[in-house]
N, C-alpha and C positions, 0 to 999 in steps of 0.2 A: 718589809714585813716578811717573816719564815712563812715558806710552805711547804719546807722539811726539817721538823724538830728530834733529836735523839738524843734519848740520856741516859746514861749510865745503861749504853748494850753489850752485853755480853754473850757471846755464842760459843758452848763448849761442847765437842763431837765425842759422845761416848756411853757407856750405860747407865752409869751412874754421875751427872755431872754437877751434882752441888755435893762432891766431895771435892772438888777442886777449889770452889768457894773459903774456904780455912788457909788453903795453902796458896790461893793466890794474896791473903790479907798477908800474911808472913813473909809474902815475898819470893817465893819460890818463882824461878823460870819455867817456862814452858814446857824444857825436855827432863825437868825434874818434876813435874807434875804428872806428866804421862808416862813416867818411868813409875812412882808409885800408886797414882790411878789407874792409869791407862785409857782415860782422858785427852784430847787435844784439847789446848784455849784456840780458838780462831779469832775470836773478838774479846777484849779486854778493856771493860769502862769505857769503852767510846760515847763521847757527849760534842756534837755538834747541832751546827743550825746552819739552812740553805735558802737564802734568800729567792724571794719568787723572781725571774728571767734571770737566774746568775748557773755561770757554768763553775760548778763545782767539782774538783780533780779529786780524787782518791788514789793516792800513788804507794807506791810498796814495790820490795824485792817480791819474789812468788814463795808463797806461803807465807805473807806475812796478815793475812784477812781480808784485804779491799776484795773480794770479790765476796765471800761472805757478807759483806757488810752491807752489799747492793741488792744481795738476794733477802736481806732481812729488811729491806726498805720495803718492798714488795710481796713481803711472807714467803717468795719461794722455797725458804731456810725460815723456821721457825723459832725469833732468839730464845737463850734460856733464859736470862733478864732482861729488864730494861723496857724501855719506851718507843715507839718509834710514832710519831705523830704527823700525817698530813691534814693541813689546814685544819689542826687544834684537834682532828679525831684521829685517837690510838690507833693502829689497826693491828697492831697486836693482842686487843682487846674483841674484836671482831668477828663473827660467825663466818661461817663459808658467804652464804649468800651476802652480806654485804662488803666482804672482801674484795669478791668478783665482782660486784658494781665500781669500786675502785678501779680495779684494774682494770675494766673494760672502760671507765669515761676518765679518770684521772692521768693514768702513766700508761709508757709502753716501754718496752724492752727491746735495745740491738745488742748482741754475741758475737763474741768475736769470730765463733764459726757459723757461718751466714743462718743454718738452718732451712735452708728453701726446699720443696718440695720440687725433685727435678722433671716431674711428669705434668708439668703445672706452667703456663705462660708468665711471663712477668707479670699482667697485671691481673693475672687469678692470685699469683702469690700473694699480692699483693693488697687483692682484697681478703684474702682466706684469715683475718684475725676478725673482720668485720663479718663474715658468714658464718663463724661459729658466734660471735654474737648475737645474731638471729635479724641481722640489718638486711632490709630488704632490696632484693637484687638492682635494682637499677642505680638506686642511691648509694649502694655500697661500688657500683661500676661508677659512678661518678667520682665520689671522692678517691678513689683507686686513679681516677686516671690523674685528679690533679698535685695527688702525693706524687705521682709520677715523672710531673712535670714539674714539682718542685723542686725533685732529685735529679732536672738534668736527662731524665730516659725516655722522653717523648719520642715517640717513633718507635722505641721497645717491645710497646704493650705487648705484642702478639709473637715476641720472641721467646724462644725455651729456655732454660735458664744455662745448661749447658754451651750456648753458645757465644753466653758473654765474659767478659773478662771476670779476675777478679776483684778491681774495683768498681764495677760494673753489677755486678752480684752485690756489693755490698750497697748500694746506692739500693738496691732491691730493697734489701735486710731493712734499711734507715725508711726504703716509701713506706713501707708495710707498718712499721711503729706510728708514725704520722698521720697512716688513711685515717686515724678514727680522730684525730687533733687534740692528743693529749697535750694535759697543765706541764707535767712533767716526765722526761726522757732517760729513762736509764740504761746507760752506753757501758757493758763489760768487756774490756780490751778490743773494740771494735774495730780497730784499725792494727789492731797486730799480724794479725795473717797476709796484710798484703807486703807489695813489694816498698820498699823507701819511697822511692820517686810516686808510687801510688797512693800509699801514706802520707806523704808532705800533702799532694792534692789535694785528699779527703779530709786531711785538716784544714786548709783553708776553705774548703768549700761547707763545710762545716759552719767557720766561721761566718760565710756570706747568709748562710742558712738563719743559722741565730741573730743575726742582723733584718731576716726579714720576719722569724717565726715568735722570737724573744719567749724561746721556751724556759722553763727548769730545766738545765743539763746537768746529772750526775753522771760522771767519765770516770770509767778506772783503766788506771795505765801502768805501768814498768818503767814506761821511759820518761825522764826527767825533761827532756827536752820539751816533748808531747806537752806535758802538763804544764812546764813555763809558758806553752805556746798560746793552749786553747783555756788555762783556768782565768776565771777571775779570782775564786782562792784557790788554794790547793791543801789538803790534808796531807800530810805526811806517815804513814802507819810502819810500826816498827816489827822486826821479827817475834814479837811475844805478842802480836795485836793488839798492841796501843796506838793509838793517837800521839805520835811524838810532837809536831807540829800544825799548827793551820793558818794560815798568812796569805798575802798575797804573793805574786812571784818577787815582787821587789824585795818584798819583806822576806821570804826564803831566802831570794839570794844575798841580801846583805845584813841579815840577822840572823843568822840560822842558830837555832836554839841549843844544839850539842854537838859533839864530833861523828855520829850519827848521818844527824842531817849534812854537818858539811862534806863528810863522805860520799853525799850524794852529787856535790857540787863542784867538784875536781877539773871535771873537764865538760863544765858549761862555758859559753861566751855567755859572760855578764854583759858583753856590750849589746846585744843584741833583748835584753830583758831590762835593763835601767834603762831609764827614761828621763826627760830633758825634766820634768817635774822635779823629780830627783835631785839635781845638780844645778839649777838654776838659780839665781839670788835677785835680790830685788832692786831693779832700774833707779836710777837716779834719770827722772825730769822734767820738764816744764809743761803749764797749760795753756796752751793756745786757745783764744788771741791772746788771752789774757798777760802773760807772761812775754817780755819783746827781751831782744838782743842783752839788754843790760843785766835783767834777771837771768839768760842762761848764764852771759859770762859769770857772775858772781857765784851761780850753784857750780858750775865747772872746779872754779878758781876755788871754791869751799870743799870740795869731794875730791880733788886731785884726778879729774876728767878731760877728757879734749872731746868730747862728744857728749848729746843727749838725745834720750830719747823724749819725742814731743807728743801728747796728747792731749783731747781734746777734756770739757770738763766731766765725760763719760767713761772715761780710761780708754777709749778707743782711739788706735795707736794712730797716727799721723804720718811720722815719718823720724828722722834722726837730725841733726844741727850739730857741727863742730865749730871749735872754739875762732878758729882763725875766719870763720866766714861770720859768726857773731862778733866777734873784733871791726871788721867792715864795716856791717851793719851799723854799728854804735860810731865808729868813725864817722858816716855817712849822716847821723842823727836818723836813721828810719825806726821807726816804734816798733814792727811787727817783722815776724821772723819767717814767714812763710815764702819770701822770696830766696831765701836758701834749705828751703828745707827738701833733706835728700826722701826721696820715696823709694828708691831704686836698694830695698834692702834685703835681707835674707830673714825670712818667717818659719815658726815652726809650730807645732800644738806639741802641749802636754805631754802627751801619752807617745811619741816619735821617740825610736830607740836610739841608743850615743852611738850606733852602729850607722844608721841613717844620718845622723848629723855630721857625721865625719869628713865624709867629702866637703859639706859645705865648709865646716869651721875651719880645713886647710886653705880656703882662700878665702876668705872673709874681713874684710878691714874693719869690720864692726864686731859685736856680740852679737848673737842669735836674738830675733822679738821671739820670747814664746808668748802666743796668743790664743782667744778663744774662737770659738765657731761665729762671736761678733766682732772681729778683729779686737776686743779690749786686750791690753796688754796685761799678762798675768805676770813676768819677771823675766831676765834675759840669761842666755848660756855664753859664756865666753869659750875663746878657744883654748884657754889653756885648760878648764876645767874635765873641755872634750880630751881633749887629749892623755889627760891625766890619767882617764878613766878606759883608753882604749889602749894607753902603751905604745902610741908613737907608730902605727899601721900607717901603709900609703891610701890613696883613694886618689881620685878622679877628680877635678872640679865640678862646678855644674852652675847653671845661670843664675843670678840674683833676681828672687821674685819682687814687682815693683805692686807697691800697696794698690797700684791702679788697675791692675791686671787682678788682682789675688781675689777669688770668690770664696766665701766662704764655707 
């Protein structure tokens, strides 16, 4: 279900801005519109929809609108057109006073420049969105401290802000959105001011975050990489403030909609963003008990296989069987195939990037199981298909997980 809807928004910076209205229907560009307005477009028909706990990317060169468009989710920027609706109510529609009830129980806001008040302890900063609230002291010191310790900075409280780093500062910026436990989190370039190595952290930690908070994330970024990282979809906005694309990362990276978009995708690792879902085809094999030596051989001997994979009649994977120990078997007259069945194989989930598979599938005598979080077998990846897709890199070996060992 959406619990952010936008339609057809439009935001144009200037005195007179539904003269631009005619000339955007004809088509005119942007620096031809403010050449004879004088007029900016920042937003241009953008119409999407943000699912409730989905982290949605807004990405752009600068000045292309995504930060615009963040601040019109929130009214800080008032569109000139358009919709923007949380949980089915406009609030572009909305008086002051039930505005600021939004913002105060709905969303909160982190900037890419922390904003902190430097005469102020971490966990005053930290409650100070919930004290202009009118939240009463003790309860607003509670939830202060556990946004705190959400963010990793327990032990902080009573530090000045000056003396932390700045990733450290921004874990602040991120408690202080949280203390009040907003539906949904609007992040504008939050992680731009730090350094790399601080940046990559606060994205994963990020990630660990949304895994225990399962907020609404809207993120606006520059960097292409960022948003393959942390989106589940990502919008794409173009330099005239359109909505060029909205996909997920898979779907950007292997269908990118113009030379636009793929402009953007030049020097990403695809291998590290496709996924074994992606690239995997579907198993050829039998079901135990049900199925014994003579039914593999004949499914082998019928698919041009020397191996199968076995499970049980719940699709939950078993283990694998090749043709010469089914040969035995049937030599031997034994009915059932569990006396060769290897367990000792290599497993992977879905969403595991060909980046990650790679070491394995260079030493692998089998195909990869992709499975679920109840071992059922969902379809297998072979090695040539890994390979295909990463261009022949070295890697490491690494041990074969045995289904006896594997938890899910």
């Amino acid at each position: 279900m959406s619990v952010i809807e936008v339609k057809n928004l439009y935001k144009i910076f200037g005195q007179k801005p539904e003269k631009a209205f005619p000339l955007l229907e004809k088509g005119l560009s942007k620096k031809e519109i403010l050449k004879k307005t004088g007029n900016t477009v920042a937003i241009d028909n953008a119409s999407f929809s943000i699912e409730r706990k989905e982290i949605f990317v807004i990405m752009g060169l600068s000045g292309s609108g995504k930060s615009t468009v963040i601040r019109c989710l929130n009214r800080l920027i008032d569109p000139t057109r358009g919709t923007v609706s949380i949980d089915g109510n406009d609030i572009v529609k909305m008086n002051k006073e039930e505005l600021r009830e939004v913002r105060r129980t709905k969303m909160s806001m982190v900037f890419q420049h922390f904003g902190l008040l430097p005469h102020r302890t971490v966990q005053h900063n930290v409650e100070y969105g919930l004290e202009i609230s009118g939240i009463e002291k003790s309860l607003r010191a509670q939830k202060a401290v556990e946004a705190i310790k959400l963010v990793g900075l327990e032990g902080y409280e009573e530090s000045m802000i000056n003396e932390l780093s700045g990733g450290m500062q921004q874990r602040v910026g991120l408690a202080r959105a949280l203390a009040n436990d907003p539906e949904i989190l609007l992040m504008d370039e939050a992680f731009s001011a730090l350094d790399p190595l601080i940046r990559t952290q606060m994205q994963d930690e990020l990630l660990e975050l949304q895994a225990k908070m399962h907020k609404t994330i809207v993120f606006i970024t520059h960097d292409l990489d960022e948003a393959l990282k942390l989106g589940d979809r990502i919008a794409i906005m173009g330099n005239g403030g359109k909505i060029i694309q909205i996909g997920t990362p898979e779907e950007i990276l292997t269908e990118p909609k113009d030379d636009y978009v793929k402009a953007f995708l030049l020097n990403v690792d695809r291998t590290k963003v496709i996924t074994a879902s992606a690239i995997m085809r579907k198993p050829y094999t039998i079901t135990i008990p049900k199925d014994g030596p003579g039914v593999a051989v004949r499914t082998m001997d019928k698919h041009g296989q020397s191996t199968l994979f076995a499970v049980d009649s719940d699709r939950i994977l078993k283990g694998i069987v090749h043709v010469k120990d089914m040969v035995k078997l049937q030599q031997n007259k034994e009915k059932s195939v569990e006396a060769e069945l290897v367990e000792d194989i290599y497993l992977t989930t879905p969403d595991t990037s060909i980046a990650d598979l790679l070491p394995t599938a260079l030493v692998a005598n089998y195909p990869l199981a992709v499975i679920d979080e109840n071992k059922k077998l969902l379809g297998v990846v072979d090695q040539a298909s890994i390979i295909a897709e990463v261009g022949g890199e070295s890697a490491e070996s690494i041990t074969p997980v045995s289904l006896n060992e594997y938890s899910a």
